[in-house]
N, C-alpha and C positions, 0 to 999 in steps of 0.2 A: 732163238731159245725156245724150247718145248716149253707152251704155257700148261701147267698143271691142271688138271681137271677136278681137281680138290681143291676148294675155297678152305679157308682160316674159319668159316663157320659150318663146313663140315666138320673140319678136323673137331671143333667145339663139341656137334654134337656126338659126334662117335666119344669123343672125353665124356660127356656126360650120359653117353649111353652103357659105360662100365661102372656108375658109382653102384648099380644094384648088384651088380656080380661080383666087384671086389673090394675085400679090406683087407687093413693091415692087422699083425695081429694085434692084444692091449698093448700088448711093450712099447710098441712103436716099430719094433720089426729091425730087417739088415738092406738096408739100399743100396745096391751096385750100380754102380756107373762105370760102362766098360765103351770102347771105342778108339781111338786115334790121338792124335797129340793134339786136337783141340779138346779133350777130356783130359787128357794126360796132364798137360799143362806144372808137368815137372814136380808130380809128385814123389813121396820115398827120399827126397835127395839126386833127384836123377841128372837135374844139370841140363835137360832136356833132351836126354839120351835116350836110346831106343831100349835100355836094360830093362831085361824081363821082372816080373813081380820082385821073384824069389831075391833080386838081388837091391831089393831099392829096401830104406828105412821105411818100417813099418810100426814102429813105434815113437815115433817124434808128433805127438800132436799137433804139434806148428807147423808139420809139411807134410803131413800123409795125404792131406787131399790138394797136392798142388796149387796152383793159382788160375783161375778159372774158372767158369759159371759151375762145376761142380762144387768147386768150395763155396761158393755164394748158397748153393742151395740147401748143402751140406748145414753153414751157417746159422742159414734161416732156420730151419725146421729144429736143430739140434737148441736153438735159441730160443724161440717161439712156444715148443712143448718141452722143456725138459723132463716134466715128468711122462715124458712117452719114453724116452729113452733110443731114439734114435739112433743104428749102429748106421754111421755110411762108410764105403769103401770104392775108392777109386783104383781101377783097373785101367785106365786110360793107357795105349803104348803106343808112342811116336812111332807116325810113319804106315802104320797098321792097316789091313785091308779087311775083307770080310772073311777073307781065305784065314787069314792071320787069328783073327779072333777065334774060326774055328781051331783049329790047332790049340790054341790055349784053353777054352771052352773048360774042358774038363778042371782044370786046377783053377783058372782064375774067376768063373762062373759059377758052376754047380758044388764043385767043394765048399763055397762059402753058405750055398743053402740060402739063396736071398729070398726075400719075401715082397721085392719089387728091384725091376733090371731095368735101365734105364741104356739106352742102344744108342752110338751116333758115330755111324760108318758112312764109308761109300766116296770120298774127296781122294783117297790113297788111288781106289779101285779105278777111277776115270787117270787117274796119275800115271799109274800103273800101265794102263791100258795104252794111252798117248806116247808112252816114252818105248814102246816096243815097234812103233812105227808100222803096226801092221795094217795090210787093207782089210783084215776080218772083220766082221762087226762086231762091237760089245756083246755079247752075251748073256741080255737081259733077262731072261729066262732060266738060266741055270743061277745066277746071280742071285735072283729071285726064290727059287731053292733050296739053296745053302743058308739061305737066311732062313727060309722057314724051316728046315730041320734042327735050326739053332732054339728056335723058337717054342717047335716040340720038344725037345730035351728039356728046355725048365719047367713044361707043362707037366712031363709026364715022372719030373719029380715033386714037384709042386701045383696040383692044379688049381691052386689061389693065387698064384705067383701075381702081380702085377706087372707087366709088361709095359715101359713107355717107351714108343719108336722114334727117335728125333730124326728128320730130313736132312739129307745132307747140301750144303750148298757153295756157293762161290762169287767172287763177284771181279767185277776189272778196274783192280784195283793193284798196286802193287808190283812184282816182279812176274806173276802170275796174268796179271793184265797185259803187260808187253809180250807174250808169248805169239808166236805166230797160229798157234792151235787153239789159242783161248774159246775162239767161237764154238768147237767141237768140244772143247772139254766145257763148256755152260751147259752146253748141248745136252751131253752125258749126264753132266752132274741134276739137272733137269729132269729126267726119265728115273734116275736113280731116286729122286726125290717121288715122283710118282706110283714110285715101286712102294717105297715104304711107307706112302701114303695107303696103296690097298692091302697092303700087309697087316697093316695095323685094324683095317678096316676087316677084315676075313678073318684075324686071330683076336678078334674082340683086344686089343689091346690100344694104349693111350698113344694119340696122335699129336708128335709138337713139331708146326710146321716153321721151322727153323728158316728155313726156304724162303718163303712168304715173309714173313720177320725180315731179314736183309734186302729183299728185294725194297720193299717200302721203305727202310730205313735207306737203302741207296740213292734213293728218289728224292730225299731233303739233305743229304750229306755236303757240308760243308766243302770236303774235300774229298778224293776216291777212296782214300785212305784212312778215312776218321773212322769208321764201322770195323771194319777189315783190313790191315795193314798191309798184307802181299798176298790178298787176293784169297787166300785162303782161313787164316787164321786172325780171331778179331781180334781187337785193342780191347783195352779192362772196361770200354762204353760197349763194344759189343756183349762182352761177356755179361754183365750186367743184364742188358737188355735180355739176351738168353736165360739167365736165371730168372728173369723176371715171369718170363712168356713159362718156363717149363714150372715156376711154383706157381701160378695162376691156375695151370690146367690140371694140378696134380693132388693139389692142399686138398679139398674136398676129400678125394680118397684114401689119401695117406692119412687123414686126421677123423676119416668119419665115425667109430667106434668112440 
């Protein structure tokens, strides 16, 4: 596995080297959470289906933010400051790549006009990659790209936006653990994590190393499966743990005003 060259206490201080450059507004602002079916987590009514925004319930309070550390943080915050008035909105679509998020970009991103975007790609993209069989390499670099032109586009409609980049990661654990390519896809999902480690670092945006989180937590785990159930997606102790790590690095800015 590619050890990250970004500690948990860099990621800290790059967090707390945005609280002079960004707030939210008084209201409390509109918080997006966009990414894959660990974000998704079966919001709208979806049943854990890969259906686009436009066709999941949008109006049921009880399931618009799926189940997942997004609704935990969602939660939190909407609980903690009511009178801030927290809008969140979950974007989360099983299966998703970065390719995928762009394509949607426009209607399920920038239409909403957020006032912090919270990112957590990149498990599909090594998925993706593995199951074409090819001898090409990843494409680290154009990868790396794509992500930042996503990341211009909220700037340059918003240049207060909030930006948090979460790490994406894996572990061998589950159906994804018995894989004969698991070692290459760690591998990947590794470098991916590192990618959006400097991304965050070079676009002044908040860094949750998600990565780091699992690894440690895999290291006291009772069983492969108590963190991460098939190697990709966590049990409601992972999800927790994840809401925990991404309000920790985030309260400060979202609450500073």
């Amino acid at each position: 596995m590619i050890k990250s060259v970004f500690s948990f206490t860099t990621c800290l201080l790059l967090t707390l080297g945005t609280l002079t450059l960004m707030q939210v507004p008084d209201h409390g602002g509109c918080v997006l959470f966009i990414g894959d079916s660990i974000t998704d987590g079966g919001w709208g009514r979806s049943g854990g289906s890969m259906a686009p925004s436009e066709e999941r319930n949008q109006k049921d309070p009880n399931h618009i933010y799926g189940h997942g550390y997004m609704e935990m943080c969602a939660a939190h915050f909407q609980s903690a400051y009511p009178k801030r008035d927290f809008r969140f909105f979950n974007r989360g679509i099983s299966g998703n790549t970065l390719s995928d998020l762009a394509q949607r970009w426009e209607k399920d991103a920038l239409a909403l006009h957020p006032d912090v975007v919270s990112i957590l790609v990149g498990t599909n993209d090594a998925d993706s990659y593995l199951n074409t069989h090819t001898t090409e390499p990843f494409d680290y670099r154009k990868w790396k790209e794509e992500y930042r032109l996503l990341l211009h586009t909220l700037r340059q409609q918003n240049p207060n936006v909030i930006i948090v980049l979460g790490t994406p990661f894996v572990a061998k654990a589950g159906r994804i653990g018995l894989r004969d390519d698991y070692a290459k896809r760690e591998s990947i999902v590794a470098q991916l994590a590192i990618t959006v480690k400097q991304l965050a670092q070079e676009e002044s945006a908040i860094c949750i190393p998600f990565d780091e989180l699992f690894s440690d937590l895999q290291k006291e785990a009772i069983r492969p499966d108590y963190w991460i159930w098939d190697g990709i997606h966590p049990t409601t102790a992972g999800h927790r743990r994840m809401a925990d790590l991404w309000i920790r690095l985030t309260e400060n800015v979202l609450t500073k005003n």
